[in-house]
C-alpha positions as YAML, in Angstrom:
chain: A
units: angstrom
residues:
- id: 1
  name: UNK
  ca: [155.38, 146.61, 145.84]
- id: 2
  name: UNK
  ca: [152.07, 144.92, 146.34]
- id: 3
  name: UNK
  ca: [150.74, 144.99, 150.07]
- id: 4
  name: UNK
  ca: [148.46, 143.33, 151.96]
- id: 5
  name: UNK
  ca: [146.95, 145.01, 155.39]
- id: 6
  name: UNK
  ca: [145.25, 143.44, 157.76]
- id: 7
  name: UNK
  ca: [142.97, 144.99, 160.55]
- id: 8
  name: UNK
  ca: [140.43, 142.94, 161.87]
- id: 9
  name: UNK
  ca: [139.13, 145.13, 165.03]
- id: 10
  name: UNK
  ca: [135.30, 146.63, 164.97]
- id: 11
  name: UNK
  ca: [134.57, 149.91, 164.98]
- id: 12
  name: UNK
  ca: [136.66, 152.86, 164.31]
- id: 13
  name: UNK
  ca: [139.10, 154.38, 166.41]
- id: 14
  name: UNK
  ca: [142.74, 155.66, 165.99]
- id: 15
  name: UNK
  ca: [144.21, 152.12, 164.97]
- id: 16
  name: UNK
  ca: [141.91, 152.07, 161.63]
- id: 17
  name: UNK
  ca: [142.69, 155.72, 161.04]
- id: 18
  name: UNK
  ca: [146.20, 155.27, 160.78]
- id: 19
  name: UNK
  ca: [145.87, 152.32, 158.40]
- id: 20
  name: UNK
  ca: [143.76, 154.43, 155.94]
- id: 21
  name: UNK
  ca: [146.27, 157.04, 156.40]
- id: 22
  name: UNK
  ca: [149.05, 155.10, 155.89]
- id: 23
  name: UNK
  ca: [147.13, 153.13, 152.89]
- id: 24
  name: UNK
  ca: [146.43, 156.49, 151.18]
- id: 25
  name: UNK
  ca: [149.99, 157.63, 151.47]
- id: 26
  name: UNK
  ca: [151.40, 154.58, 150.13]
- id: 27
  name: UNK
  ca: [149.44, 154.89, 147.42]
- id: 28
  name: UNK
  ca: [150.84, 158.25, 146.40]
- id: 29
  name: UNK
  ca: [154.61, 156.48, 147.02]
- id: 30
  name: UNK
  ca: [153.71, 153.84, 144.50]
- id: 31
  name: UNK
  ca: [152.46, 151.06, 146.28]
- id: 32
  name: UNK
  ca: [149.28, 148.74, 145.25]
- id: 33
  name: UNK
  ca: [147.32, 147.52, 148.56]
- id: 34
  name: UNK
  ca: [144.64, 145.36, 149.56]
- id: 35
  name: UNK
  ca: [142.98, 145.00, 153.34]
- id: 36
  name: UNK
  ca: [141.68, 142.26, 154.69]
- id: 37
  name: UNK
  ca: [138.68, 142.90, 157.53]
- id: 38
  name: UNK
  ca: [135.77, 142.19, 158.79]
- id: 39
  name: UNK
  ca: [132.69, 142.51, 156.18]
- id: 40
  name: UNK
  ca: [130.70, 145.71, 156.95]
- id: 41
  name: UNK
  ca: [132.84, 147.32, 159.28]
- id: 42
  name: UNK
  ca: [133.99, 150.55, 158.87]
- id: 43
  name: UNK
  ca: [137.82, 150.49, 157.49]
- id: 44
  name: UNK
  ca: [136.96, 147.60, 155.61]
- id: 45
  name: UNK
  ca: [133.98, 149.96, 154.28]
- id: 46
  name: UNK
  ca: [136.25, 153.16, 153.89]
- id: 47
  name: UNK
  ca: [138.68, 150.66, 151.68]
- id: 48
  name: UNK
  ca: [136.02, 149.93, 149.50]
- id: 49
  name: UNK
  ca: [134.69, 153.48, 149.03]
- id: 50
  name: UNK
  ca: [138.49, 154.69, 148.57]
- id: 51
  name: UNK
  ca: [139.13, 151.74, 145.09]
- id: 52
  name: UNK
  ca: [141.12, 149.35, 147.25]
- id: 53
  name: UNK
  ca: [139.95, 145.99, 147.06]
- id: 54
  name: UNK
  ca: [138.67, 144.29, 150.27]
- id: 55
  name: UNK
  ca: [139.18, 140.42, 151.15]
- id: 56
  name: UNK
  ca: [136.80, 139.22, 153.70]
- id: 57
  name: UNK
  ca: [139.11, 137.69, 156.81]
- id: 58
  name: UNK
  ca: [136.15, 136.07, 158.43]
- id: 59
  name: UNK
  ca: [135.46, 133.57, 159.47]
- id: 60
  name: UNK
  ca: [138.34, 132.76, 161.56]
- id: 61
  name: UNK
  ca: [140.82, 130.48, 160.76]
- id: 62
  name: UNK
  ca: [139.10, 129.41, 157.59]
- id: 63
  name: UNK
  ca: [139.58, 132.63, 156.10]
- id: 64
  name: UNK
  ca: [143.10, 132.54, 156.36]
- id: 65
  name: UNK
  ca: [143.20, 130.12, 153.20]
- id: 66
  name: UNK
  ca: [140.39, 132.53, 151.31]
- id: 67
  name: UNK
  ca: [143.08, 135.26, 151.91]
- id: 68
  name: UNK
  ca: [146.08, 133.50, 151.49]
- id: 69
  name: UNK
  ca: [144.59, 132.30, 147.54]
- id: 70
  name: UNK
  ca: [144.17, 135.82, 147.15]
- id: 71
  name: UNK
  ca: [147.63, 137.00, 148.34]
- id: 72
  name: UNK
  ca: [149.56, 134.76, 145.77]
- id: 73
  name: UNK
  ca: [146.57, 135.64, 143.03]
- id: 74
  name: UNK
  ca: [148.08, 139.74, 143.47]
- id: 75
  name: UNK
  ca: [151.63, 138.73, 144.75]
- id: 76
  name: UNK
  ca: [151.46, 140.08, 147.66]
- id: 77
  name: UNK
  ca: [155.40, 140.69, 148.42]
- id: 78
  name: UNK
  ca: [154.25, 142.18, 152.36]
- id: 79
  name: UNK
  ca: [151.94, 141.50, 155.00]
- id: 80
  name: UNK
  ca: [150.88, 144.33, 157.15]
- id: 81
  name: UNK
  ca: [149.42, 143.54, 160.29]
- id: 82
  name: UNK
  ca: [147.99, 146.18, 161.95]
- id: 83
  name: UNK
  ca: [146.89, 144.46, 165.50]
- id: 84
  name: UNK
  ca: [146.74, 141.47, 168.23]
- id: 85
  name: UNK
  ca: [143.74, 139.55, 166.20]
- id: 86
  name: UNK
  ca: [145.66, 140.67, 162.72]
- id: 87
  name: UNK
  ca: [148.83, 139.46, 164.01]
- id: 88
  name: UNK
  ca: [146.96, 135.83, 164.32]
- id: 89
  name: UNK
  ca: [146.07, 135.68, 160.50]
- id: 90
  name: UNK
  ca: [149.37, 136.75, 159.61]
- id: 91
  name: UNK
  ca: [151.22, 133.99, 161.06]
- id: 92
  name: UNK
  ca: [148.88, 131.77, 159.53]
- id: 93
  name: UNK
  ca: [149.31, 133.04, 156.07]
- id: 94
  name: UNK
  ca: [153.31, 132.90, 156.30]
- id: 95
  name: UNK
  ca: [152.70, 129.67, 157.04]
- id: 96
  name: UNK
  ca: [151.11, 129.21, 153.86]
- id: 97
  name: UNK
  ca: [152.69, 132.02, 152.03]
- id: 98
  name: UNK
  ca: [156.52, 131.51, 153.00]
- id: 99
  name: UNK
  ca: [157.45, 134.15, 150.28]
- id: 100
  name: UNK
  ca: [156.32, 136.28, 151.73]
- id: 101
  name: UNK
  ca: [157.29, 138.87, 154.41]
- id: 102
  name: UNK
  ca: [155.39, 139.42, 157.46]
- id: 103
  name: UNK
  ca: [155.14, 143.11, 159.47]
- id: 104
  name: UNK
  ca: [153.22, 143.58, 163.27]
- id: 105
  name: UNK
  ca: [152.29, 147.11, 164.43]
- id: 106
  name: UNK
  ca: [152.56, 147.38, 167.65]
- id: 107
  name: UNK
  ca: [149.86, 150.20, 169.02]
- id: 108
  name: UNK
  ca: [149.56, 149.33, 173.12]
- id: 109
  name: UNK
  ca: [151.77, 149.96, 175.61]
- id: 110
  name: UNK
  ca: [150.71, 146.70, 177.78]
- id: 111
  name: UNK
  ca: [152.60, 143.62, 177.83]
- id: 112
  name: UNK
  ca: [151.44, 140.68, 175.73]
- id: 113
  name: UNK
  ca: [149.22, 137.91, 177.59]
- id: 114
  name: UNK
  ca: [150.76, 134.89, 179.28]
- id: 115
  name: UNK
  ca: [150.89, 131.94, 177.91]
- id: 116
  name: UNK
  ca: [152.61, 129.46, 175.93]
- id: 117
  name: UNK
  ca: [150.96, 130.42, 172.47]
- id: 118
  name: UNK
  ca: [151.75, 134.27, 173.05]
- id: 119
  name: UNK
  ca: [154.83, 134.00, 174.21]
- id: 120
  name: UNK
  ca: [155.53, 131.93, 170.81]
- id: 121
  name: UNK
  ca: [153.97, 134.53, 168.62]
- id: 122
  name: UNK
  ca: [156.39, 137.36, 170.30]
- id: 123
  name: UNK
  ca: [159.09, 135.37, 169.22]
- id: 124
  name: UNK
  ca: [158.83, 133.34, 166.41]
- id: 125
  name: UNK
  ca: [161.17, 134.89, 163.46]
- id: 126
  name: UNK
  ca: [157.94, 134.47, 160.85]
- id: 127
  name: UNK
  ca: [157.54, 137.67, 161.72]
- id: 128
  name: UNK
  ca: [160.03, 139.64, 160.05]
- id: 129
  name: UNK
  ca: [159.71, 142.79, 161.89]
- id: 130
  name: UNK
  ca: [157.99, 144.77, 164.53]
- id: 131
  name: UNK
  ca: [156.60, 148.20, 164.38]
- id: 132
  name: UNK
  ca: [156.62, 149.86, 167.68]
- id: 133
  name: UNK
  ca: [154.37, 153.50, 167.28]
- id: 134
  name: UNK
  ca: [156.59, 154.94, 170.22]
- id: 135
  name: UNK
  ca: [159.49, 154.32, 172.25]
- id: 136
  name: UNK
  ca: [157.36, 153.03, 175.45]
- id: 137
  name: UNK
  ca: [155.94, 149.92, 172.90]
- id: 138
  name: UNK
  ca: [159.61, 149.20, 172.02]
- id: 139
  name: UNK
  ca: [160.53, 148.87, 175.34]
- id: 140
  name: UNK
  ca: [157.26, 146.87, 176.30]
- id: 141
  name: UNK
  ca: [157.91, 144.86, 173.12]
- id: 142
  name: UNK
  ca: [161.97, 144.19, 174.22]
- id: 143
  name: UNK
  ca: [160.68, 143.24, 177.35]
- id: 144
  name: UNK
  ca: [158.00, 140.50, 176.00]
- id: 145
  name: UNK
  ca: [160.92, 138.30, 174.19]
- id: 146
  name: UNK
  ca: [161.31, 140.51, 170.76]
- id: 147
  name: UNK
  ca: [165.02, 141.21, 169.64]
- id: 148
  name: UNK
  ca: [165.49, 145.10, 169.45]
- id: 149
  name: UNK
  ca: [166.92, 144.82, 166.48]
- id: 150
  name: UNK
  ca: [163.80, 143.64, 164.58]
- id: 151
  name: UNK
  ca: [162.05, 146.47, 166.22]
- id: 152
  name: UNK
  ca: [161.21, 149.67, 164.39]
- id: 153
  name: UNK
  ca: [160.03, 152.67, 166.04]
- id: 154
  name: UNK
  ca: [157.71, 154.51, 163.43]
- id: 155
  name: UNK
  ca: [155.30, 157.15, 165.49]
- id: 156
  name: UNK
  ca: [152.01, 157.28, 163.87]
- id: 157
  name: UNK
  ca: [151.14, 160.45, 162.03]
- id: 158
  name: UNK
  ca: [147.86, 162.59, 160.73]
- id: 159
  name: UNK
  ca: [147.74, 164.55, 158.27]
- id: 160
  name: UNK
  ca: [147.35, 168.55, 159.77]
- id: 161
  name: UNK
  ca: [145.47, 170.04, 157.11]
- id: 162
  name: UNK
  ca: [142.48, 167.75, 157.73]
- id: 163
  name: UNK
  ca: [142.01, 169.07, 160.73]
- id: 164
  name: UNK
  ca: [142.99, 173.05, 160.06]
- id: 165
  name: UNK
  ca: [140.55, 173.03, 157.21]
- id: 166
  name: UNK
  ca: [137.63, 171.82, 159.69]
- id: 167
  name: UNK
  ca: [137.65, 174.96, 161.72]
- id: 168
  name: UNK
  ca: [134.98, 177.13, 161.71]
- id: 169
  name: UNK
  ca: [134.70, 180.84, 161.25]
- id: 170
  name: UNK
  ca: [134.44, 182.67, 164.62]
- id: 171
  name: UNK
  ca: [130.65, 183.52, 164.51]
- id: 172
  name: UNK
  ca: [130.03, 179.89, 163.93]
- id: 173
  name: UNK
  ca: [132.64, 179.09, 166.41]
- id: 174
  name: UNK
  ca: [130.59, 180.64, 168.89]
- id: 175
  name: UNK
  ca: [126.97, 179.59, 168.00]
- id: 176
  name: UNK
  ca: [128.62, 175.90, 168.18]
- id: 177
  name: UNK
  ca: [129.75, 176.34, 171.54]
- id: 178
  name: UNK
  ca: [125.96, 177.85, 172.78]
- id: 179
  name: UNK
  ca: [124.70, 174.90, 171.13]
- id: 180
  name: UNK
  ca: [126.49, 172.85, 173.40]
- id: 181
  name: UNK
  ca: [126.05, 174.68, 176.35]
- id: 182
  name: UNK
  ca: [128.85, 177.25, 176.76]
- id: 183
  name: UNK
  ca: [128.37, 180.39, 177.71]
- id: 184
  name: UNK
  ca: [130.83, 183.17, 176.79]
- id: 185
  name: UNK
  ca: [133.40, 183.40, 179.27]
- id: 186
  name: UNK
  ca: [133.43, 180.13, 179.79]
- id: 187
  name: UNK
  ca: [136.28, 177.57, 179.65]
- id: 188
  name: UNK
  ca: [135.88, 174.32, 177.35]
- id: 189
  name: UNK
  ca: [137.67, 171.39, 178.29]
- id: 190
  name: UNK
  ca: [137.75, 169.07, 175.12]
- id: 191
  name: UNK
  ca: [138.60, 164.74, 175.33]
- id: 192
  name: UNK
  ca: [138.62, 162.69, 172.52]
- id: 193
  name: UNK
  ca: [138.81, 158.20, 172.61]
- id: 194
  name: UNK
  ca: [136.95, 155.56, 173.25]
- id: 195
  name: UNK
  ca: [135.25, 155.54, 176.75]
- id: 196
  name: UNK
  ca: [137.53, 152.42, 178.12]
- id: 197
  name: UNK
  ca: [139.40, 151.80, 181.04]
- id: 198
  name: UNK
  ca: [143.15, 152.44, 180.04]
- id: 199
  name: UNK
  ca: [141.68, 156.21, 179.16]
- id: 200
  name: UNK
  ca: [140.49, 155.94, 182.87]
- id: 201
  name: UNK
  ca: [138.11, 158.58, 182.22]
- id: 202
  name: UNK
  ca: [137.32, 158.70, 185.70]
- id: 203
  name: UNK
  ca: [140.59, 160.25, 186.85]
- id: 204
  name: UNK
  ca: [139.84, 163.24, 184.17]
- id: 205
  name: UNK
  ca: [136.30, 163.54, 185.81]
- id: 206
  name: UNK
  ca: [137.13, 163.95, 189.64]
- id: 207
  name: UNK
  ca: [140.17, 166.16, 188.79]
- id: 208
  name: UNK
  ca: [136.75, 168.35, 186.89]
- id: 209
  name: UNK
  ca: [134.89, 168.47, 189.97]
- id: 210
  name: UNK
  ca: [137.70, 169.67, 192.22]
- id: 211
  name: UNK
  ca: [138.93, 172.34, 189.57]
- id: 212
  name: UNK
  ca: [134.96, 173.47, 189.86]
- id: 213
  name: UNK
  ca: [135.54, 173.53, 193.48]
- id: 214
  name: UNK
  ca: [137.65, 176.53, 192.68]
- id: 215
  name: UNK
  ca: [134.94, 178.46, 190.99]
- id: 216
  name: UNK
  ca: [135.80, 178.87, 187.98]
- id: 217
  name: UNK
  ca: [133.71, 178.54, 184.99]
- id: 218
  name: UNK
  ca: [134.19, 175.29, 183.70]
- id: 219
  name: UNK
  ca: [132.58, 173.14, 181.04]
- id: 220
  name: UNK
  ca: [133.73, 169.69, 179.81]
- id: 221
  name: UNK
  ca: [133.09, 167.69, 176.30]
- id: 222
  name: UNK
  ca: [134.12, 163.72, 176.10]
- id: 223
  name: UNK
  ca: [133.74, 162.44, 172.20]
- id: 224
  name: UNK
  ca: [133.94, 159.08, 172.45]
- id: 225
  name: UNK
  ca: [131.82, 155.73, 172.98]
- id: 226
  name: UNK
  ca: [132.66, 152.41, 175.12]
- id: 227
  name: UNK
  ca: [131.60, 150.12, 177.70]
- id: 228
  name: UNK
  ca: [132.26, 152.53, 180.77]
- id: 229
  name: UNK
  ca: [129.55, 155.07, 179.50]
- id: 230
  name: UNK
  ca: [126.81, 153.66, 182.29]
- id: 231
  name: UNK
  ca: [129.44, 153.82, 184.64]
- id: 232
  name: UNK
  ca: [130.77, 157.77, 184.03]
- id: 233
  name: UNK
  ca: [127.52, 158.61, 183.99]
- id: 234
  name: UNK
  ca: [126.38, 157.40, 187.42]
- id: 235
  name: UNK
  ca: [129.48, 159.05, 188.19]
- id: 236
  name: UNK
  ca: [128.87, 162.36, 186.84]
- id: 237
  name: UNK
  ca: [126.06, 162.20, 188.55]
- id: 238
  name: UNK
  ca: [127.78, 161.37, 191.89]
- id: 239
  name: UNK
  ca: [129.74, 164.70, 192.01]
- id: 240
  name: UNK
  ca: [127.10, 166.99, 191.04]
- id: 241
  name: UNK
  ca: [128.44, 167.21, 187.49]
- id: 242
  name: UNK
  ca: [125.04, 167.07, 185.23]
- id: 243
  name: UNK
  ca: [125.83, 170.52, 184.12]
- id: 244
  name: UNK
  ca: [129.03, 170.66, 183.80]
- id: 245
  name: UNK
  ca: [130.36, 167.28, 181.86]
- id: 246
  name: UNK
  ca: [128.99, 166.23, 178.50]
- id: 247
  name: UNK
  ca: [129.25, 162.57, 177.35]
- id: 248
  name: UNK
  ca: [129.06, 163.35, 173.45]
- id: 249
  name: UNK
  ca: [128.82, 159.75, 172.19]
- id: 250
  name: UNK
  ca: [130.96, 158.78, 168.84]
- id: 251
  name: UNK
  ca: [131.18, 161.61, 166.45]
- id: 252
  name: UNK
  ca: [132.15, 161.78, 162.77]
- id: 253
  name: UNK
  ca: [133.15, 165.64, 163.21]
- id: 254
  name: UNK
  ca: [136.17, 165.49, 165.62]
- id: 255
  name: UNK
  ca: [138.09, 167.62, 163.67]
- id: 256
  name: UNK
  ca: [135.47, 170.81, 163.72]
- id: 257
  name: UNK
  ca: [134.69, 169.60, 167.26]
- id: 258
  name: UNK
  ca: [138.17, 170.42, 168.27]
- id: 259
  name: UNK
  ca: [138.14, 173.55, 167.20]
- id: 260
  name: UNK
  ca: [135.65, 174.19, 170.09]
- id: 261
  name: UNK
  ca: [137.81, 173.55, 172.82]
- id: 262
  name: UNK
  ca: [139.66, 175.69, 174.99]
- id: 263
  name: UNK
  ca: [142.40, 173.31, 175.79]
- id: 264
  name: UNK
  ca: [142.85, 169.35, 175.62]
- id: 265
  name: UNK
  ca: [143.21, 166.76, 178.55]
- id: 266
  name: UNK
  ca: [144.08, 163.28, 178.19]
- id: 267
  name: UNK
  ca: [144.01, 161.20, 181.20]
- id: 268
  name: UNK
  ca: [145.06, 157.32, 180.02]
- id: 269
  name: UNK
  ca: [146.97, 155.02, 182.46]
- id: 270
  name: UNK
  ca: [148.15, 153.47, 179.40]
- id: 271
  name: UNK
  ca: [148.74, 154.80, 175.95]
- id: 272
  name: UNK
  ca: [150.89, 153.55, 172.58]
- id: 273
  name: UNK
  ca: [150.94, 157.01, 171.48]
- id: 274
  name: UNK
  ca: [147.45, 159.11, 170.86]
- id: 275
  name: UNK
  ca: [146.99, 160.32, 168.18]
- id: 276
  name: UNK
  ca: [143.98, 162.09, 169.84]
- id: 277
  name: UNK
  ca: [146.68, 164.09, 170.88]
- id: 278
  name: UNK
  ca: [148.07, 165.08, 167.32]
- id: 279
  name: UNK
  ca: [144.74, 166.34, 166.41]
- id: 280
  name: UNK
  ca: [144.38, 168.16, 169.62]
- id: 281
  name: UNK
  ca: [148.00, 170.04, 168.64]
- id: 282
  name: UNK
  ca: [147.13, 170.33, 164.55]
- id: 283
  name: UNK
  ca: [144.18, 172.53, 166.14]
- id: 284
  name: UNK
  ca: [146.66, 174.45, 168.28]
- id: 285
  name: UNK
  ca: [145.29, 173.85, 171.95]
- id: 286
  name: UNK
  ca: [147.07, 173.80, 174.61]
- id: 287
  name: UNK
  ca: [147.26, 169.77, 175.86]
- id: 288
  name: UNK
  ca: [147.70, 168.28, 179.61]
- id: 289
  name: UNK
  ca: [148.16, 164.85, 179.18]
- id: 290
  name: UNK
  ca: [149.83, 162.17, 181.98]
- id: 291
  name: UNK
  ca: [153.07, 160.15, 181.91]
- id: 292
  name: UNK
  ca: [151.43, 156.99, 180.40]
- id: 293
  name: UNK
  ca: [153.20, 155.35, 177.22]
- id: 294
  name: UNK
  ca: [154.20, 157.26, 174.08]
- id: 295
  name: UNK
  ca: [152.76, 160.74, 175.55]
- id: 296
  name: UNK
  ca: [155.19, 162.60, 176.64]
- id: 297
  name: UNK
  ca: [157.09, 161.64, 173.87]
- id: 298
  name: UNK
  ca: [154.44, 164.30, 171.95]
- id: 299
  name: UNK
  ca: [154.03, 166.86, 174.77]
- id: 300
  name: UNK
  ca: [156.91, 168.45, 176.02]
- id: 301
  name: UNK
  ca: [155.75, 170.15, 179.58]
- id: 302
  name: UNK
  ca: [155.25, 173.89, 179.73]
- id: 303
  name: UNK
  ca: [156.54, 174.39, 176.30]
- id: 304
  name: UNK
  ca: [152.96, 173.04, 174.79]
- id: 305
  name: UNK
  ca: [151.13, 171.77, 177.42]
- id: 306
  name: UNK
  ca: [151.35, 170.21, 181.06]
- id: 307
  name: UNK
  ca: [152.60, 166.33, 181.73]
- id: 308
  name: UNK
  ca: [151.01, 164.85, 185.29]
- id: 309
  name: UNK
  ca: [151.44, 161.59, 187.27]
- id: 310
  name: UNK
  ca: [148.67, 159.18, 185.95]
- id: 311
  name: UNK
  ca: [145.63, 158.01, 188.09]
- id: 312
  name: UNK
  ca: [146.45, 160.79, 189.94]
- id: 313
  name: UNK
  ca: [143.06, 163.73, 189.93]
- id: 314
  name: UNK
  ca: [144.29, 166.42, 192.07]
- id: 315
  name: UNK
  ca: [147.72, 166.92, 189.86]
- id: 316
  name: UNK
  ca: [145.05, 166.93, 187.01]
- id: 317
  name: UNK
  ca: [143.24, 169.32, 188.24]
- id: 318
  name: UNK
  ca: [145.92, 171.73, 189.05]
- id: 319
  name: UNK
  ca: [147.34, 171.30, 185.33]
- id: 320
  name: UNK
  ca: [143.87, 172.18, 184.36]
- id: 321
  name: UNK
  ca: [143.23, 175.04, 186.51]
- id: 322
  name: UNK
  ca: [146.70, 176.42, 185.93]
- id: 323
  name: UNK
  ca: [146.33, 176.06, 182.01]
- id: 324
  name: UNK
  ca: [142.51, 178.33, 182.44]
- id: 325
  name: UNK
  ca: [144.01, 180.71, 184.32]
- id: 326
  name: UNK
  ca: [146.82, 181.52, 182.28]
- id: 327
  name: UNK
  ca: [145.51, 183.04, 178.77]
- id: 328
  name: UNK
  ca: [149.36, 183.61, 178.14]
- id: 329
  name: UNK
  ca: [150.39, 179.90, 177.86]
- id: 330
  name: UNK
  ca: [147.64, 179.06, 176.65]
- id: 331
  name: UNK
  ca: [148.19, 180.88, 173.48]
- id: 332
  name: UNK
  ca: [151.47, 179.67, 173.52]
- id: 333
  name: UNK
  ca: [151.03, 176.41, 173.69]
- id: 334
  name: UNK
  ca: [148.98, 176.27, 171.02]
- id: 335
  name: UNK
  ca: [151.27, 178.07, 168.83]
- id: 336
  name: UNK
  ca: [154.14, 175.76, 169.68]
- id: 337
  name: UNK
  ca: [151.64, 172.94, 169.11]
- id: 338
  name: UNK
  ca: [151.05, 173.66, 165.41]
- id: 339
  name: UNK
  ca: [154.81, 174.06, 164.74]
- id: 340
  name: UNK
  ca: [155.58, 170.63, 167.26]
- id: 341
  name: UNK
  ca: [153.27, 168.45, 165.50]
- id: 342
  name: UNK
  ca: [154.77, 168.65, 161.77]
- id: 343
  name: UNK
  ca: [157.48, 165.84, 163.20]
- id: 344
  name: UNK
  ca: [154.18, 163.90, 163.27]
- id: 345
  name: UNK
  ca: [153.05, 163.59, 159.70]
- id: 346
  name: UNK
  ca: [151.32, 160.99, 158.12]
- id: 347
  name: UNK
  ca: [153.43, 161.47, 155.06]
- id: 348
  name: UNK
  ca: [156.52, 160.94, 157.00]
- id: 349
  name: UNK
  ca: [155.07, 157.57, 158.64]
- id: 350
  name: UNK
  ca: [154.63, 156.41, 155.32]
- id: 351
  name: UNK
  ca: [157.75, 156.75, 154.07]
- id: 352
  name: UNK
  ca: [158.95, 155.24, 157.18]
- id: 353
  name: UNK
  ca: [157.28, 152.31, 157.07]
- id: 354
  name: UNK
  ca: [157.96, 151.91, 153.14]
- id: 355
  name: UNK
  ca: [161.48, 151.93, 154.09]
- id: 356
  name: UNK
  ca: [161.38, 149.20, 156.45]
- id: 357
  name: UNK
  ca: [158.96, 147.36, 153.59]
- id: 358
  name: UNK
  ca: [161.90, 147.69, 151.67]
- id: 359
  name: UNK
  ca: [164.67, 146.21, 153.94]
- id: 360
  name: UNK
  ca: [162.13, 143.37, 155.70]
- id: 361
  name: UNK
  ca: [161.63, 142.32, 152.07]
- id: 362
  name: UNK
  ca: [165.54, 141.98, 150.74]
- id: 363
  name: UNK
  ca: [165.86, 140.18, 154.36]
- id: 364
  name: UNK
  ca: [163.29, 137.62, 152.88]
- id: 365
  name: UNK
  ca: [164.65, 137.43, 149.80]
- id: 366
  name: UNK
  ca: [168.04, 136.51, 150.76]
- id: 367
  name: UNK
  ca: [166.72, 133.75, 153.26]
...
């Protein structure tokens, strides 16, 4: 089975990481693959490092014939598309490719855009099926016009050992954590994502400033870039937090990072899954996380973490005090995290999704 994946977003985040995952574990299933992307970005980079070939899919909608040549020159039997802008070219090459059979992901939990176009591409049976990363997107997706039945729920996976074999011994441990500015004795708080505002960082810093109101010793770590930065800051600022909240930018070393946490707190309005999360539990922490979208399908409260209302600071910062104050389920949790997140295995997603390759493409076939 010869696929073809398509992500076309910039930058790299949790979307492009589950595409190489999922690329990488397809190849060990048997599949050949090729991505389509933007030129110079950083999946469409990693796919050329890995040996997979890489079709540039811009400019847009010329491209779409540059790709399409391409797809019947390495019959191409599926077309992956791993987001909104990816879901655009992959209309347009059914359309030119009717052989072949077309596949969405589905990573938000927001409702599509109105409109007459949108509402057509929600719709339109050239796509042969959906992938919905948790049960919230399914029910978002039902709700926009797609027939359940062409709906697939497939939660996105990592792959544990990455992130086990990144910590560091405990001497290092602790000369990371002076290097960032924790003291012994003191509590690390530890985000991960992209500083945008469905991760409404903002709730997750006012619930810090009234658990510091409680005296205890705090510290807080955000890994992650965006547009809100300026505005986080000035807020940091606002509520006396200079010393106590670290904006750490984009890192390449998330998985040692996490290591150097204390516990993990994720405070998105909306979500599709996080897969933030998954690493957070691979490292065994302890995770408060709110309501939002696929979540609490990950985090079952008080057996490895805490689940709170969203936008909602003061139950945040009760979770968070609660979790520092009690060593007990904080150890816990993390144990129960390591053993939880095993049902989340990039492996497993794979497989998943190969299945579904499988059916989509008889389905075509018989049409």
């Amino acid at each position: 089975m010869n696929i073809l994946h398509i992500d076309l977003e910039r930058g790299w985040r949790g979307g492009q990481q589950q595409v190489a995952y999922l690329m990488h574990h397809l190849r060990d299933l048997g599949c050949s693959a090729l991505l389509a992307g933007r030129p110079g970005e950083p999946i469409t980079r990693w796919a050329e490092k890995a040996g997979w070939p890489a079709i540039p899919a811009v400019p847009w909608p010329t491209a779409a014939w540059r790709v399409a040549r391409r797809a019947r020159a390495e019959s191409v039997t599926i077309v992956h598309a791993h987001s909104s802008r990816s879901h655009n070219l992959g209309l347009l090459l059914k359309l030119l490719c009717p052989g072949i059979s077309l596949v969405v992901s589905r990573r938000v939990d927001f409702h599509r855009r109105p409109g007459i176009l949108n509402r057509w591409k929600y719709r339109t049976r050239l796509v042969g099926h959906w992938v919905a990363i948790s049960e919230r997107v399914r029910a978002v997706l039902v709700d926009d016009g797609v027939p359940p039945e062409r709906i697939a729920v497939i939660h996105s996976g990592i792959d544990a050992s990455r992130i086990e074999g990144a910590r560091p011994p405990l001497d290092e441990r602790s000369r990371l954590r002076n290097d960032m500015g924790v003291s012994n004795g003191e509590c690390l708080i530890g985000s991960v994502g992209a500083l945008v505002p469905h991760k409404d960082r903002e709730t997750l810093i006012r619930a810090m400033a009234l658990a510091v109101q409680r005296g205890l010793p705090l510290k807080m770590a955000i890994a992650g870039e965006g547009g809100q930065r300026s505005a986080l800051e000035t807020l940091i600022g606002q509520l006396g937090l200079e010393q106590r909240v670290s904006l750490l930018g984009q890192r390449d070393d998330v998985p040692r990072l996490l290591h150097l946490f204390d516990l993990f707190a994720l405070s998105s309005r909306e979500e599709g899954l996080g897969t933030s999360v998954l690493d957070a539990m691979a490292a065994g922490l302890p995770v408060i996380v709110t309501e939002a979208g696929g979540l609490p399908e990950m985090i079952r409260n008080r057996r490895n973490g805490l689940v709170v209302p969203p936008a909602d600071p003061a139950a945040l910062a009760e979770a968070l005090v609660s979790v520092v104050q009690d060593a007990s389920f904080r150890a816990s949790a993390g144990r129960n995290n390591r053993e939880d997140v095993k049902r989340f295995s990039a492996r497993s997603t794979a497989e998943k999704t190969l299945e579904l390759y499988r059916r989509v493409s008889g389905e075509t076939a018989r049409k």
